[in-house]
FIKOL-982144 format. One record per residue (C-alpha): residue number from 1; y, z, x. Coordinates in Angstrom, 2 decimals. Each point is the difference from the previous one (the first is absolute). Example, Ala and Ser with C-alpha at 12.3 -4.5 7.8 and 13.67 -1.06 7.14 Angstrom:
! FIKOL-982144
@pos: 1 | v: -4.50 | w: 7.80 | u: 12.30
@pos: 2 | v: 3.44 | w: -0.66 | u: 1.37
! end
This chain:
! FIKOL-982144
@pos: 1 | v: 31.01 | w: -53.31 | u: 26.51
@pos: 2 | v: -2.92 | w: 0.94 | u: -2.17
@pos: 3 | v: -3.16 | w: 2.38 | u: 0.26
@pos: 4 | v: -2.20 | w: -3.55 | u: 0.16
@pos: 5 | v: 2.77 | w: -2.12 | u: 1.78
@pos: 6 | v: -0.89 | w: -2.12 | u: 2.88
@pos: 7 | v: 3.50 | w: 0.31 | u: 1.53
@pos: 8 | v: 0.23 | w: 1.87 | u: 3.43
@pos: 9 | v: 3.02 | w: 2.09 | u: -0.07
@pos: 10 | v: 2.87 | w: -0.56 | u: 2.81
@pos: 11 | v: 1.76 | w: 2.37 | u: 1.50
@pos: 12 | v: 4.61 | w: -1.05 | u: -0.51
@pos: 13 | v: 2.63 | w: 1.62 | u: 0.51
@pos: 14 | v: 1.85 | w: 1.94 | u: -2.74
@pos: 15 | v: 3.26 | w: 0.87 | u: -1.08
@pos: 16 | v: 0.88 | w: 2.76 | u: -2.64
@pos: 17 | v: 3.54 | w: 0.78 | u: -0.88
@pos: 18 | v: 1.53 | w: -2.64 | u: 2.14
@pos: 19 | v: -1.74 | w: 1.69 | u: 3.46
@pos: 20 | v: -2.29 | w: -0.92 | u: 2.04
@pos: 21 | v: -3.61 | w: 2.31 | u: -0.38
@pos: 22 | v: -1.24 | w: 1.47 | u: 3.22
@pos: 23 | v: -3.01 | w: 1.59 | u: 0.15
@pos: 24 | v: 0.59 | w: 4.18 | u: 0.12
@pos: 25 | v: -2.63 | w: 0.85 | u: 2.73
@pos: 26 | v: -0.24 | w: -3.09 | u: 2.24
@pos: 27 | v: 2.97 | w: -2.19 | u: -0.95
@pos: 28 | v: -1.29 | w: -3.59 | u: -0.59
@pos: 29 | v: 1.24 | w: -2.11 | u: -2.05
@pos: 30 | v: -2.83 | w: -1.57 | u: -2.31
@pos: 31 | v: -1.75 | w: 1.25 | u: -3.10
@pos: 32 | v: -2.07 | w: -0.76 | u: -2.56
@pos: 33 | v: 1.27 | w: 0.38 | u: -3.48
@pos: 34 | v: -1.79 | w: 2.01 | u: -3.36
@pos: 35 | v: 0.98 | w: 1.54 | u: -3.07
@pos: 36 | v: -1.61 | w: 2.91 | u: -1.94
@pos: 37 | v: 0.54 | w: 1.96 | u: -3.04
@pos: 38 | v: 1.16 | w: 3.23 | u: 0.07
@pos: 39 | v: -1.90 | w: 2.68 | u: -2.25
@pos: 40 | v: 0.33 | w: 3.84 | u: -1.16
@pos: 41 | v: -2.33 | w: 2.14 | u: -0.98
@pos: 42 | v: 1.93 | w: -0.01 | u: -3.64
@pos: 43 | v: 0.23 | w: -3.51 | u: -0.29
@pos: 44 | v: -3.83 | w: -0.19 | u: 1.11
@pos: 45 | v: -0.90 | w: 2.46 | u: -3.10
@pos: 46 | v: 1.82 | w: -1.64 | u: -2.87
@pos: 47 | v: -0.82 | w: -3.28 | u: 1.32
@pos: 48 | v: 3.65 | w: -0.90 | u: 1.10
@pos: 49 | v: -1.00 | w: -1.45 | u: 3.37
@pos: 50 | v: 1.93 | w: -3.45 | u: -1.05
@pos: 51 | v: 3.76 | w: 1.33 | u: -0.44
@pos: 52 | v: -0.24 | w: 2.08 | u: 3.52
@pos: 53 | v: 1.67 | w: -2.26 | u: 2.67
@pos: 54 | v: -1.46 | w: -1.85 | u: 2.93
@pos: 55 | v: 0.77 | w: -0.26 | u: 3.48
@pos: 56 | v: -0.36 | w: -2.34 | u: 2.51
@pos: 57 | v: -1.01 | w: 0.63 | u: 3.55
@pos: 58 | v: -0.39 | w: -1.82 | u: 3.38
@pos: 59 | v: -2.34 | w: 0.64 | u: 2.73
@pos: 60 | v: 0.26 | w: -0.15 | u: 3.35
@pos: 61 | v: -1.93 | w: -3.23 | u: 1.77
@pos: 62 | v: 0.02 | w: 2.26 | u: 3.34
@pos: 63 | v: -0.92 | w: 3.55 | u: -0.79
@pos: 64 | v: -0.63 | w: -0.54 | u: -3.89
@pos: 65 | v: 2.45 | w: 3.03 | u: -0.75
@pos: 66 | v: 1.10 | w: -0.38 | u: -3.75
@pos: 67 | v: 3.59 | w: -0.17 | u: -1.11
@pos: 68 | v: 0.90 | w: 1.09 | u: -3.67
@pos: 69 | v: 2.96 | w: -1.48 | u: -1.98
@pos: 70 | v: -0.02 | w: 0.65 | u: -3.76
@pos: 71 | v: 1.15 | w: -2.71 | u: -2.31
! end
């Protein structure tokens, strides 16, 4: 989904490393899904930012906790 997208995200269950994700602090079972680059300040400064990695994340539909996983 884009920054200018008309699509309303929905909240599915997710699976990473063949089990099922449960939600740390409340334990439900649904999550929406993002990615984001990962930066450091020494990649920042010699303008590197594109060969640091990414992760993705999910949050939590109930209590919008966020779950790391980096790819």
């Amino acid at each position: 989904m884009g920054l200018f997208s008309s699509e309303v995200p929905t909240a599915q269950p997710v699976q990473r490393g063949g089990v099922d994700l449960k939600c740390d602090h409340c334990g439900h079972d649904r999550f929406y899904q993002g990615e984001a680059q990962l930066h450091t300040l020494t990649g920042t400064l010699f303008g590197l930012e594109a060969f640091e990695g990414s992760a993705d994340y999910y949050t939590c539909e109930r209590c919008r906790r966020m779950h790391w996983f980096q790819q």
